[in-house]
Each structure stands twice: as structure tokens, then as C-alpha cells.
N, C-alpha and C positions, 0 to 999 in steps of 0.2 A: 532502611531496607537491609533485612539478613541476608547471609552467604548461603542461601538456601533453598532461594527461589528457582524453582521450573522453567516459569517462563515471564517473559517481562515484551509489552508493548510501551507503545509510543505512541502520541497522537499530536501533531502538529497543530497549531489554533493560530485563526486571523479572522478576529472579529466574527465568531461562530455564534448560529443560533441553539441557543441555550439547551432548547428543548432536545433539538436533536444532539450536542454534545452528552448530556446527562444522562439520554438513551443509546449512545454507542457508550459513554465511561459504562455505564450497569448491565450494560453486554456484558463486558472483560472481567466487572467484581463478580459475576454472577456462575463464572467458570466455577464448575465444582472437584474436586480431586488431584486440584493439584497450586502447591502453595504460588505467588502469583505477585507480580507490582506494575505497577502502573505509569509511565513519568508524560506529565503535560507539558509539553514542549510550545509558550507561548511568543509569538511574531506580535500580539496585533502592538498597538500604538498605546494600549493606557490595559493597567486590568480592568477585566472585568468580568470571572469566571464566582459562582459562589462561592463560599467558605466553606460551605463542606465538601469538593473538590479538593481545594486545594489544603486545609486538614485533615483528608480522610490518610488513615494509617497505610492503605495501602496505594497510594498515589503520591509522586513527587511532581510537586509543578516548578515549574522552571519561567522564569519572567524574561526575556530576552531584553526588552525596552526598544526594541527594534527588531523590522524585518530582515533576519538573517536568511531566507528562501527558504525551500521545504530542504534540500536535500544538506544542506549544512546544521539546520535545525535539528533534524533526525540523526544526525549522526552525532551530536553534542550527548547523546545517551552511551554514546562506544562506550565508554572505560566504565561506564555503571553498571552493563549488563552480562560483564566476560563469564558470571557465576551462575550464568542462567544456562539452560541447554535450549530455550527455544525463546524466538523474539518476533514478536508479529508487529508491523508497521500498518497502520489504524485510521484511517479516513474519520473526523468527527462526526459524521453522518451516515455511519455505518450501525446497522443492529445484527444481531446474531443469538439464537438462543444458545446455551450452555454445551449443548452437548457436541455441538460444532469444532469447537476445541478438541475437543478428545479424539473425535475422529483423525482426524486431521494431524496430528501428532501422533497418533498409529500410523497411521500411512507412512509417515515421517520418517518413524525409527525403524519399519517394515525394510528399506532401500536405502543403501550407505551411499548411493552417488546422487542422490537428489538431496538439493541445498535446499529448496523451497516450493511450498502448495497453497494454491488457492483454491477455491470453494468456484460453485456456479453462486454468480454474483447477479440478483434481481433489484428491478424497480418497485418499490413500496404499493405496487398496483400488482406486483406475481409475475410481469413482462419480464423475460430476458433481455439481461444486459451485456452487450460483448464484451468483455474484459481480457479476453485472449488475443493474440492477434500474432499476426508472421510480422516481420521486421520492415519498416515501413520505407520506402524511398520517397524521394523527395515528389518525385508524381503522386502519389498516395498520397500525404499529405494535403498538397493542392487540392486534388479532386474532392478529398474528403472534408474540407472549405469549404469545397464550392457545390459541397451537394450535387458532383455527377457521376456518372461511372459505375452506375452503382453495384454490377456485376463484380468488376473490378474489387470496389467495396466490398461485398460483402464476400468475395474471397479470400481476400486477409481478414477475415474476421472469423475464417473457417466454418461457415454456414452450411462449406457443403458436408460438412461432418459431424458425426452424429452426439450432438454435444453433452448430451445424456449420458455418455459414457467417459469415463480415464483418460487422458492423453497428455502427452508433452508439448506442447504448446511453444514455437519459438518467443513470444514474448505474453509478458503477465501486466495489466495496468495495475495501480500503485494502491488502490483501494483498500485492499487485504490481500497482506504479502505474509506468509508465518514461513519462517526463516528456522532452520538451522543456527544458533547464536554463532558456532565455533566459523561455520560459512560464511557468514555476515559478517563479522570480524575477519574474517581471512580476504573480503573483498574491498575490506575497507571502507565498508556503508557504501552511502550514494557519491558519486563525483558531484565537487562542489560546485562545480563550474557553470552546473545547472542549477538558476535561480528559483525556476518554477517549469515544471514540464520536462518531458523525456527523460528525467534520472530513473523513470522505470523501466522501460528498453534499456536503457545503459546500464543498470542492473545487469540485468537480464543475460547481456552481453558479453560482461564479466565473468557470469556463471557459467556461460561455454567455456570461455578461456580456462578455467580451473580445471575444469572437464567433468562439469556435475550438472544434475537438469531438474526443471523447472516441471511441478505438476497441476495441470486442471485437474479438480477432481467436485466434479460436478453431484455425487449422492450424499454430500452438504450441503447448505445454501446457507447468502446470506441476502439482508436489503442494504439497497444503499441510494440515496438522492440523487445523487447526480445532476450536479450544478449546471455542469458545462460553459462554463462562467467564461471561457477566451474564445466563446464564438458570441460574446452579447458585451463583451468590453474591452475598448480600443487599448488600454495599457495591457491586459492580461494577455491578448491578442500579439500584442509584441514581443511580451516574455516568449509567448509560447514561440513565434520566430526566431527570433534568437536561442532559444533552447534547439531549437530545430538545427540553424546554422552549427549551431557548437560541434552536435548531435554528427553531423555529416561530413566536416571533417574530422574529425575525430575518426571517425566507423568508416 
């Protein structure tokens, strides 16, 4: 990697399926005008990513040989990216056409008090996907388990506003986060304390403290899967409590 690079993402891996990693990686190569690197930041348990990933010139893969969580993973890129001016953190099951980036990076340099933008974030069927949301309490939470409230719900998810447009958003999920390098450094990435879950509100949280804000900016878009994997499995389901408990005292 040159001292020359624009911008540099990240993408966390645990046991990812193939197909959609190698169509979020050729999202990010496919960015045009502006020089660009890549680091694969890998948790699962054994490799098992191809060779031309982890060979391609403009990607560094990273083999952990253990699950370090997402937000200590992610931040294992700090000292590699201080020469970049922008750093997007990358969901393997994310696509985005090229020109995504560009936008988005204007906007960026457009506002010196905004650390970080996301895009309207959709389901590979064109559905919207809430990705924004107000800062959640420990009732929010719950109900949103338990599948009720759903008033409640979907007022933290800002439904009643018209999403189609601009706005500042109290908090951004983790999917496609493009960051400010010099910001993201100055926050000191994610708190590691979160194994899996809420180091994106905690972000988020941070970013008030410094006194900078966070953008939807919905006349982008990207797709993204959405696993939803800790309401379908008893351990992920745990972390995500635990991330929650950390989450609350802490906030």
C-alpha cells in the first residue's frame, strides 16, 4: 500500500458466503477516480477466502486465526489508514455501483463538521431498509425482540420523515459507514468492549462528543442482505445482550 491513497475500507469476515463477499470486494475495486485499498480483516476459524482476494494489489488481508469481534477487528486497520483522507467500514454483503462513492465524498468535503455519511441503504428486492435510527433505550430494544409496539418502532426508525430526503440522523447502523479518516482516528475507531453489536451507536455517540454529525443521505443507494442472524441464533443473541448491557451503562 502507497502513501497516496484517498480512501481505504475495511471489511470484517466470519465464515462469509463467497459470492456475496467478491460482490461487496468489486463494489470497492470498481470505484473510479480516485486511488483506493482495501484491507480484509479475517475472524473466521481456518482460511478460506480465494487467492485472488487475498493477492489482488490492491487489497491486504489480514488472517486473525481467531475471533477478535468486529469492532477490535476494524480497528486493527488504525495505523494503516492515517494517509488516507476517507475510510468506509463495509458489511461483506454489501454492493454499491461506482459512482456511490463520489457522491458521497462530495457531500463529505462539502461540511467540515460532519465526520460521517451513509447512503439509503435497500434489500436486494428495492425494499427499504432502516438503517437510521434515534438512540435506542433499553425498552426499544425489548419491544423490538419481541416484535411489538410497533408505533413505537417505527418512530425510532424515523418513518414518520421523509426519507427521501437529507438529514442528520441520531444514530447510523454499521453497514456502510464512510468516515472522515482524520475523524475516525480522532475517535479512536470502535470501543472494543463491544464484541459484536452496538459499536455502531457507540460510534455514533462519540461523534456527538467531538461535536461533529453524522449524515443520511438517501439520493445514493446501496443493497445489502441482511442477515439479522441474533434474532435466529441463541449465542449471537447473547452477544447482542451483552453488547446492549455494556451499551447502557456506559451511555
Amino acid at each position: 500500500m502507497n502513501n497516496n491513497i484517498e480512501i481505504t475500507a475495511c471489511i470484517v469476515l466470519y465464515n462469509e458466503n463467497i459470492n456475496d463477499l467478491e460482490n461487496a470486494v468489486n463494489s470497492f475495486l470498481n470505484i473510479s477516480n480516485f486511488t483506493k485499498h482495501l484491507f480484509l480483516v479475517d475472524n473466521s476459524p481456518q482460511l478460506n477466502i480465494p487467492l485472488s482476494l487475498k493477492n489482488h494489489p490492491d487489497i491486504t488481508y489480514i488472517f486473525n486465526n481467531k475471533n477478535l469481534g468486529f469492532a477490535k477487528a476494524q480497528n486493527i486497520v488504525s495505523d494503516k489508514i492515517k494517509n488516507s483522507k476517507y475510510h468506509l467500514v463495509l458489511n461483506p454483503d454489501v454492493t454499491f455501483e461506482p459512482k456511490v462513492i463520489q457522491h458521497l465524498v462530495e457531500k463529505l468535503k462539502s461540511e467540515s463538521n460532519l465526520a460521517m455519511i451513509t447512503p439509503k441503504i435497500q434489500f436486494q428486492n428495492g425494499k427499504h431498509q432502516y438503517n437510521v435510527r434515534k438512540y435506542p433505550t433499553f425498552f426499544d430494544l425489548i419491544i423490538r425482540r419481541l416484535n411489538i409496539y410497533k408505533s413505537r418502532v417505527y418512530d425510532q426508525e424515523y418513518r414518520n420523515k421523509d426519507l427521501d430526503k437529507p438529514f442528520f440522523p441520531e444514530a447510523i447502523h454499521g453497514c456502510f459507514m464512510l468516515f472522515k479518516t482524520n475523524d475516525f482516528i480522532a475517535l479512536n475507531g470502535f470501543d472494543e468492549r463491544y464484541f459484536l453489536y452496538m459499536e455502531d451507536i457507540d460510534i455514533c455517540k462519540k461523534i456527538d462528543q467531538i461535536g461533529k454529525k453524522k449524515l443520511y443521505y438517501p439520493k445514493v443507494k446501496v443493497s445489502h442482505v441482511l442477515k439479522q442472524e441474533s434474532s435466529k441464533n441463541i449465542k449471537l443473541f447473547l452477544y447482542h445482550l451483552s453488547s446492549a448491557f455494556k451499551y447502557f451503562v456506559k451511555w
